[in-house]
C-alpha positions, 0 to 999 in steps of 0.5 A: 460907509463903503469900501472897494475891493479885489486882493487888498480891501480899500475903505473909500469913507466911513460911516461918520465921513459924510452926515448929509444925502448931497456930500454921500452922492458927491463921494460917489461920483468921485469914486474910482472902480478898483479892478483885480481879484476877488477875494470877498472873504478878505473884504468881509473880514475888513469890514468888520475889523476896519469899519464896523468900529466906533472909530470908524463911526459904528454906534454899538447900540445901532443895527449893523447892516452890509451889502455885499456887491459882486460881479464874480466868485470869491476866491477865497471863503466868503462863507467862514467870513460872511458866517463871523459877521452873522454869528456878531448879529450883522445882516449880510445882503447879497446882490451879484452881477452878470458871473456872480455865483447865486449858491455863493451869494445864498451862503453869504446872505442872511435868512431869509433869502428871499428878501436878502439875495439879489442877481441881475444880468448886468450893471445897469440893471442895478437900478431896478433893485433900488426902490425894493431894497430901500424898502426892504432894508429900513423894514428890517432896520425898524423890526431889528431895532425893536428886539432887546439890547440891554445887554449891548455895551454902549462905550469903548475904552479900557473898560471893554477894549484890550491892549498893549498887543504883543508878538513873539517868539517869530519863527518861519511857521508860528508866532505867539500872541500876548494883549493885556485884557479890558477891564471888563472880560469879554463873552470871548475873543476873535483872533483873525489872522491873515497875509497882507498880500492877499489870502483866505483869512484864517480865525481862532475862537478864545474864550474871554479869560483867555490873553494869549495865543500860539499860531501855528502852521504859518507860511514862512517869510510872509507878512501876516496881518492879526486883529484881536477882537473881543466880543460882547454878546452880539456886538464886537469891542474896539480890537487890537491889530498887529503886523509881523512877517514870518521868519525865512525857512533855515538854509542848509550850510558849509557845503563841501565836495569830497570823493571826486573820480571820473563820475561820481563826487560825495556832498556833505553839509550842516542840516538845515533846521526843521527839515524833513528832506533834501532836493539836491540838483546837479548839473555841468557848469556852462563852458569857461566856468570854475569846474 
């Protein structure tokens, strides 16, 4: 599978859209670069909710491996994101290119280092590595598939996905989170929530008796993407996403002056809800205007 990204992470095609070596080189040859930012903790974090999903073609018995290819530093915390999918028993290998940040791909990257962190100079470069990676990522695929996995669900559906996920009582800085549990209880949940415009993405840990969340200390007027994921063991479940914006900060209202003389004039107004101040700019109005 592989996915692009800069602000906005973009699936270009899933493990289960192509199944031979030939339609895999043709993908890529059709592939066009997406230029922009570099907000790799948000592509992380859509790897994980968007394609390491049995929708998507991800076999919940089978290793999970994602290599990351950057030729910048994150503007976002790639850490906290990379360190999710590590704590989900996915490897993580790093290969920068020209500015990459070597500290930065040493944190995202699994142990051990040595065989999971790469830099080259420059793109052309990337070629050198092909040969090494290849053996190193079957190596660690065959020494990963020999530890035991019995208690790894193999099966989605009711029985290990949530449902019905609900969001209300929106306001500018806070909205409440409701789903209907599986029928099997989770080891916990996930709740990842961050804005759809791009944005350091934020996480809750829930243990899995737990159905409901109250997120605080949102942004107001702002479209926030959430993902309820539940996780079994090392392996994620099938999880729930939702979409909501955060409600306008209130204004204040009925403005009114009163007590006018030579230089002085007195305003009085209906508070504004949740405000803790007031900036209050004065200036002459422009010639011909209404005094």
């Amino acid at each position: 599978g592989l996915s692009q990204y800069s602000s906005d992470p973009r699936t270009e095609w899933d493990l289960s859209a192509h199944s031979t070596r030939e339609q895999v080189l043709e993908a890529l040859r059709n592939l066009r670069y997406k230029g922009g930012n570099t907000f790799t903790g948000l592509a992380l974090t859509h790897v994980l909710e968007q394609n390491l999903k049995p929708d998507a073609g991800a076999r919940l018995e089978a290793e999970k491996l994602v290599i990351l290819l950057t030729d910048g530093k994150s503007q976002d915390d790639a850490n906290l994101a990379a360190q999710t999918l590590k704590n989900l028993g996915i490897e993580i290998f790093a290969i920068g290119v020209k500015n990459a940040d070597e500290a930065e791909l040493r944190q995202v990257a699994s142990e051990p280092l040595e065989l999971t962190v790469y830099n080259v100079l420059d793109f052309p470069l990337l070629g050198s590595l092909v040969g090494k990676l290849t053996r190193v990522l079957c190596t660690r695929i065959k020494e990963r598939s020999h530890k035991e996995t019995t208690d790894t669900p193999v099966n989605t559906g009711p029985q290990l996905s949530p449902t019905d996920l609900k969001i209300s009582a929106v306001t500018s800085k806070s909205m409440h989170l409701a789903w209907s549990p599986p029928l099997r209880p989770p080891k916990k949940y996930r709740v990842v929530y961050y804005p759809s415009k791009g944005g350091t993405p934020r996480e809750v840990v829930l243990g899995g008796a737990e159905s409901s969340l109250q997120l605080s200390n949102l942004t107001s007027q702002t479209e926030y993407v959430v993902s309820v994921i539940p996780v079994y063991d090392t392996a994620p479940g099938d999880g729930l996403r939702g979409v909501t914006s955060t409600l306008p900060l209130s204004s204040p209202r009925s403005l009114r002056v009163s007590e006018l003389s030579h230089n002085s004039l007195r305003l009085s107004w209906k508070a504004a809800q949740g405000a803790t101040h007031y900036l209050v700019l004065c200036s002459a109005a422009p010639d011909g205007a209404e005094d």
